[in-house]
Every structure is written in structure tokens, then in C-alpha cells.
MARLUM-327199 format. One record per residue: x, y, z negated of N, C-alpha, C, O, CB in turn; residue in three letters. Coordinates in steps of 0.2 Angstrom, whole numbers, padded with zeros to 4 digits, always signed. Each point is the difference from the previous one (the first is absolute). Glycine has a CB too. Example, Ala and Ser with C-alpha at 12.3 -4.5 7.8 and 13.67 -1.06 7.14 Angstrom:
BEGIN
+0066-0028-0039-0004+0006+0000+0004+0006+0000+0005-0001-0003-0014-0005-0003Ala+0007+0011+0010+0004+0006-0001-0004+0005-0003+0003+0006-0001+0003-0009+0011Ser
% end
This chain:
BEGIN
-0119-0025+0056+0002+0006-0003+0006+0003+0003+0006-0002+0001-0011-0002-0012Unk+0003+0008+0013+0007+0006+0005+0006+0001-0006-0001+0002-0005-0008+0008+0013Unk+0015-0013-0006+0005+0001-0004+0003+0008-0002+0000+0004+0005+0003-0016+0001Unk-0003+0014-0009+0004+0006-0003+0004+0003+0004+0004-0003+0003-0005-0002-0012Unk+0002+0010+0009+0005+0004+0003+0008+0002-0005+0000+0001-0006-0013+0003+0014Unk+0017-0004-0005+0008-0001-0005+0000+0007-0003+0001+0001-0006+0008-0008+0014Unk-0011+0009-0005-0001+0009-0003-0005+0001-0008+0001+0004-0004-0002-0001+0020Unk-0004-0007-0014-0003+0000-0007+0000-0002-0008-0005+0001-0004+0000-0001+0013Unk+0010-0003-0010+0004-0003-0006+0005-0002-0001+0001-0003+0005-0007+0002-0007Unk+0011+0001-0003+0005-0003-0001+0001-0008+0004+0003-0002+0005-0004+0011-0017Unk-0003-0012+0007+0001-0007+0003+0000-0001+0009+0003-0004+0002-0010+0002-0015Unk+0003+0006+0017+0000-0001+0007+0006+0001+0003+0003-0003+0005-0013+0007-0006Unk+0012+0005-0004+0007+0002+0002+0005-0004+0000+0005+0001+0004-0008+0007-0007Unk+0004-0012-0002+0005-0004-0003+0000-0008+0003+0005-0003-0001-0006+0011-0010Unk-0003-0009+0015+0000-0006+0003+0003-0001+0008-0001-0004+0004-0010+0004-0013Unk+0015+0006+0011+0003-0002+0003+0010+0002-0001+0002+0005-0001-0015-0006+0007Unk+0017-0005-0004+0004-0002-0004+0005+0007+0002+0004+0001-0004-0006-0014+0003Unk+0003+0017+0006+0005+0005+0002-0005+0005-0006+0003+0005-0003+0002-0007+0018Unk-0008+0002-0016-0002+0007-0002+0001-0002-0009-0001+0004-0004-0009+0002+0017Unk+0010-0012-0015+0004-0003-0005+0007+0000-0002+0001+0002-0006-0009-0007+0009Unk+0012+0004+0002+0005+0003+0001+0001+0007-0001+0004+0002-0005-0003-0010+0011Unk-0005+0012-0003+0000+0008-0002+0002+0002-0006+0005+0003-0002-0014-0002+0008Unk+0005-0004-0011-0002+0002-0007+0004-0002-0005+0002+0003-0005-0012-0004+0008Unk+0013-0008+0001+0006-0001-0004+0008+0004+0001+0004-0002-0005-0012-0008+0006Unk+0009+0014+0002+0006+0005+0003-0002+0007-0004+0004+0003-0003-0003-0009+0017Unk-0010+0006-0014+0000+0007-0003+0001-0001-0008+0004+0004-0003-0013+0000+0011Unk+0006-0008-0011+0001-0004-0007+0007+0002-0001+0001+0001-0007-0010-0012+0008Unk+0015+0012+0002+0006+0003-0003+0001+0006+0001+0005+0002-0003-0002-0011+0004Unk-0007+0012+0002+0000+0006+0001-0003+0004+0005-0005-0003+0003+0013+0001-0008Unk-0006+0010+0008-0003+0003+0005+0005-0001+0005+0006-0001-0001-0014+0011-0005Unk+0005-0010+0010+0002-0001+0005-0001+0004+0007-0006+0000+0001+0008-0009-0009Unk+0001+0011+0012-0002+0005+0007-0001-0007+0004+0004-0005+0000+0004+0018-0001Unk-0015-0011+0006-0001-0007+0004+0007-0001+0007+0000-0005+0003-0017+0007-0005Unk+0020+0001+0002+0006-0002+0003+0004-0006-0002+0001-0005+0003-0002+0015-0002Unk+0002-0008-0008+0002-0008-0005-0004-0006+0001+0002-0006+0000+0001+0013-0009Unk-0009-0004+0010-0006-0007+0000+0003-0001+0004+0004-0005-0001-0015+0005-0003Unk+0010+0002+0010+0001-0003+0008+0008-0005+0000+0000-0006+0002-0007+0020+0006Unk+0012-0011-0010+0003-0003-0001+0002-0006-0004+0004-0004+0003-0005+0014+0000Unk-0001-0012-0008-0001-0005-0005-0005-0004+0001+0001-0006-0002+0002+0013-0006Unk-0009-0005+0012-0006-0009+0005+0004+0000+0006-0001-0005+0003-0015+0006-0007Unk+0019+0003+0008+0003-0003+0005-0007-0001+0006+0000-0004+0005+0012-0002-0014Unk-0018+0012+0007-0004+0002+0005+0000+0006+0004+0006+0002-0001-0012-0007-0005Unk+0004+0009+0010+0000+0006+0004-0004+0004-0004-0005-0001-0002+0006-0004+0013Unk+0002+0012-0012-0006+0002-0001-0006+0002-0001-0002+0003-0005+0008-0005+0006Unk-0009+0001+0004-0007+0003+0001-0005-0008-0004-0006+0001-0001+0009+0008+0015Unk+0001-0015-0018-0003-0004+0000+0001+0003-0009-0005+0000-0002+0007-0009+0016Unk+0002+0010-0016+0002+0002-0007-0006+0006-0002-0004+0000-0004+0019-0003+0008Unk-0014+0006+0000-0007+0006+0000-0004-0002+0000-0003+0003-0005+0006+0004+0009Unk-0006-0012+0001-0007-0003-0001-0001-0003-0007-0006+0000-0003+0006-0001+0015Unk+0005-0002-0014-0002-0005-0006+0001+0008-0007+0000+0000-0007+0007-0018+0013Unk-0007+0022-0003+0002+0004-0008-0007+0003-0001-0002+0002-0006+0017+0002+0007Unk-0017-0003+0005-0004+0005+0001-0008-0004-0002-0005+0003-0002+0013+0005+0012Unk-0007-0016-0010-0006-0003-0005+0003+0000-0007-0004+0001-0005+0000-0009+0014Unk+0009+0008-0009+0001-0001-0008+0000+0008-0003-0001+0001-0006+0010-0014+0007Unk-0007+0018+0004-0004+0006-0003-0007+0002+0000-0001+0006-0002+0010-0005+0004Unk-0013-0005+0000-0005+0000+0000-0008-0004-0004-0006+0001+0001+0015+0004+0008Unk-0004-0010-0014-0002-0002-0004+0006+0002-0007+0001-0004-0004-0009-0005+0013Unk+0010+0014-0009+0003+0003-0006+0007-0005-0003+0001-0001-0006-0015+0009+0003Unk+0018-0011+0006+0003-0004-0001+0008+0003+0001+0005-0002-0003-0015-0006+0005Unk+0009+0012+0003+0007+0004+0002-0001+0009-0001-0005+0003+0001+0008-0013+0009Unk+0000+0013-0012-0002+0006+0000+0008+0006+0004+0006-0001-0002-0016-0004-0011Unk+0010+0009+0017+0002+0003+0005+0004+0008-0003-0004+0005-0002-0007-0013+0009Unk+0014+0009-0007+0004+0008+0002+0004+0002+0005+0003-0003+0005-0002+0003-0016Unk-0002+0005+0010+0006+0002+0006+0007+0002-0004+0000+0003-0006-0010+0001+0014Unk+0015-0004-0005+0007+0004-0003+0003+0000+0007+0001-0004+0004+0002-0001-0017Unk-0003+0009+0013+0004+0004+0007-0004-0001+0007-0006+0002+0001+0017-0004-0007Unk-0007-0001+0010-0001-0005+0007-0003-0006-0004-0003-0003+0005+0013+0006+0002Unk-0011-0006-0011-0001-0008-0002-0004+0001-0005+0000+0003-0005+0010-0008+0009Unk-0015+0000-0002-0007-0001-0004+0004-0007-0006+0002-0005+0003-0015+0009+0009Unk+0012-0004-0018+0002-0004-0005-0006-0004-0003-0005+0003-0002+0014+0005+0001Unk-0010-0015+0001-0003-0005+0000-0001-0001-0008+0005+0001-0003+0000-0005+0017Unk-0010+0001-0021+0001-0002-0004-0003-0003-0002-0005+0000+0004+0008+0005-0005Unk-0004-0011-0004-0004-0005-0002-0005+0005-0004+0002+0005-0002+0006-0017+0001Unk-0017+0010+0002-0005+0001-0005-0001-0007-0004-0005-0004+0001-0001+0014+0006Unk+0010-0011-0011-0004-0007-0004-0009-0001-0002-0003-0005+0001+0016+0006-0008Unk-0015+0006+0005-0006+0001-0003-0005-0006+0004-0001-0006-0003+0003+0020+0000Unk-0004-0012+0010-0005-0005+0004+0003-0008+0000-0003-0004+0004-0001+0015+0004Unk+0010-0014-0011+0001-0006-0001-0002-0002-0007+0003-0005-0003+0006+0007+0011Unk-0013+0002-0011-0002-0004-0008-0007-0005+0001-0002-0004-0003+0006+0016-0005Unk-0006-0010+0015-0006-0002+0000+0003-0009+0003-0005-0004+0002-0004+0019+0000Unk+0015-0017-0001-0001-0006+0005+0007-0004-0006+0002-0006+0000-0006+0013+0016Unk+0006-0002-0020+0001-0001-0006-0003-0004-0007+0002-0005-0003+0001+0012+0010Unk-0008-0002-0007-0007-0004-0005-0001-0006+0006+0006-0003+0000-0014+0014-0008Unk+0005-0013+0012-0004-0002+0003+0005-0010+0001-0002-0005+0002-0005+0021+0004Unk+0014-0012-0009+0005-0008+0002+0000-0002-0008+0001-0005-0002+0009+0008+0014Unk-0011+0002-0016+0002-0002-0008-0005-0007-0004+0001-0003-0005+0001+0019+0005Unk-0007-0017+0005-0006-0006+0000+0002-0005+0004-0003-0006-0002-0006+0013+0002Unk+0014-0008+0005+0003-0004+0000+0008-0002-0003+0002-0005-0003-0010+0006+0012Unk+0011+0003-0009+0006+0000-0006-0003-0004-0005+0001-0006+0000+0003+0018+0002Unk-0010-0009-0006-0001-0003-0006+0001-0009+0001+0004-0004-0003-0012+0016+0000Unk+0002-0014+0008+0002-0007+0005+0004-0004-0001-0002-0005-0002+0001+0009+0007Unk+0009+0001-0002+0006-0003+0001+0002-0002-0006+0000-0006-0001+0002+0012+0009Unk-0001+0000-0014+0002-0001-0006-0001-0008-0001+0003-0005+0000-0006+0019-0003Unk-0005-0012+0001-0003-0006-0004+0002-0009+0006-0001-0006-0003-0012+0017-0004Unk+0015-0010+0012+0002-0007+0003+0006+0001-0002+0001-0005-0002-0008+0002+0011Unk+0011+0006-0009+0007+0000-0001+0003-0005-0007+0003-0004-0001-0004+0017+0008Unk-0004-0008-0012+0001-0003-0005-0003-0007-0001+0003-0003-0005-0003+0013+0002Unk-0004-0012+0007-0002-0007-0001+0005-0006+0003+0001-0006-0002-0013+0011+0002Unk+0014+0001+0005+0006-0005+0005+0007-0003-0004+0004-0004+0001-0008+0012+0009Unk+0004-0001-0017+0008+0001-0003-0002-0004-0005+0005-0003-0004+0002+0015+0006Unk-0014-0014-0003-0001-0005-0005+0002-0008+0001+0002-0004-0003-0012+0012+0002Unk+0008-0007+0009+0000-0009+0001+0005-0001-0001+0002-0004-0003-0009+0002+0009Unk+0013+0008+0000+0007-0003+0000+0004+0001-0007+0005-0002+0000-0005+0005+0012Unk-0002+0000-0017+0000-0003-0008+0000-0007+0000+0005-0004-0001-0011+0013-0003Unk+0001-0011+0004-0004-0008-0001+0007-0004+0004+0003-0004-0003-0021+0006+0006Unk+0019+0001+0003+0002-0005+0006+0008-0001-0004+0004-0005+0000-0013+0011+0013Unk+0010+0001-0015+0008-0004-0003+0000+0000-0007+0006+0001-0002+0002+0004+0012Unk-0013-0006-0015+0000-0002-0005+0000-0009+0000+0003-0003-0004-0008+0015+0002Unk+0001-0015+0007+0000-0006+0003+0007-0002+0003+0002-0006-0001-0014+0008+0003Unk+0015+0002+0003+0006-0002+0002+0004+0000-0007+0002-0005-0003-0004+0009+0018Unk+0004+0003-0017+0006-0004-0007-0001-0005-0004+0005-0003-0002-0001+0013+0001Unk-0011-0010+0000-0003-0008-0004+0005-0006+0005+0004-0003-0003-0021+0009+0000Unk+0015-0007+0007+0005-0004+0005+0005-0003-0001+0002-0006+0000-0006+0012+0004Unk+0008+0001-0004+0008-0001+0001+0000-0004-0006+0006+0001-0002-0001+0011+0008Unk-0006-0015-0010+0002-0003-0007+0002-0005+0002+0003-0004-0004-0009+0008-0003Unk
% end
């Protein structure tokens, strides 16, 4: 099966770690791809390339103000990879609790001990 192209969903988009980074820098705000370039410490023609997938599976969204095009998070196309972890989350949860069980057990046994 021919792998996917990055361009066609969230999840593709998001699977590689600079353009992760992206999103994490946008998540605090807009920002003009200058700043980006500045803050991954890439060139920019490499900063553009990664924006222009994540603009293109709706994850960044684009204006202009003046001279400088301003960069923004679209959270929306991240619900889907959202649900999709909420099935393992649940998972976690439920080992966790089994885990905070035992280590219950484990030092209910050890202060039994100390006597």
C-alpha cells in the first residue's frame, strides 16, 4: 500500500517533527514566518516549505499585514488525531490505576514491616 502523502491529513502533516515544532510556537500565538525562521534556527526556504504543508491540510492559516505574511494555529483539523488518542488515553488511565493499586499493596506491606 503506497504511503500517504503529508499534504493529505493532519496526522501525515504532523508526523514530522519541525513542522511540530511549527505548531507548537503557533499555539502561543501569530506569528510572522520571520520569527519562525528565527526560533528553529532553519533557512528560510525550509520554514516555508514545512508551512505551506501545514497550510495545506488546514492546520496553519495565513494573512498578510503589510510586508509580512502572519502565520496562525488552526486547531480544528487536530480533533481528528485527538479523538483517535482518546482510545489509548483511556488505556493509560486504566493501567495507571492498576499500577497506583499495586504500589498501594507494595507500601501497605512495607509499613506492615517496619513493626
Amino acid at each position: 500500500m503506497a504511503r500517504a502523502a503529508t499534504t493529505t491529513d493532519a496526522f501525515n502533516a504532523v508526523a514530522e517533527p519541525r513542522r511540530r515544532q511549527i505548531l507548537d510556537l503557533l499555539a502561543r500565538g501569530e506569528r510572522p514566518v520571520n520569527d519562525l525562521v528565527e526560533l528553529l534556527g532553519l533557512a528560510q526556504p525550509q520554514v516555508s516549505k514545512h508551512l505551506r504543508v501545514l497550510r495545506e491540510v488546514d492546520l496553519v492559516r495565513v494573512r498578510d499585514e503589510g510586508r509580512q505574511r502572519m502565520y496562525r494555529l488552526n486547531a480544528g483539523p487536530l480533533r481528528s488525531i485527538h479523538d483517535w488518542l482518546q482510545i489509548y488515553e483511556q488505556m493509560w488511565s486504566e493501567r495507571f490505576d492498576l499500577l497506583d493499586e499495586v504500589l498501594d499493596e507494595l507500601k501497605e506491606d512495607d509499613d506492615g514491616n517496619d513493626d
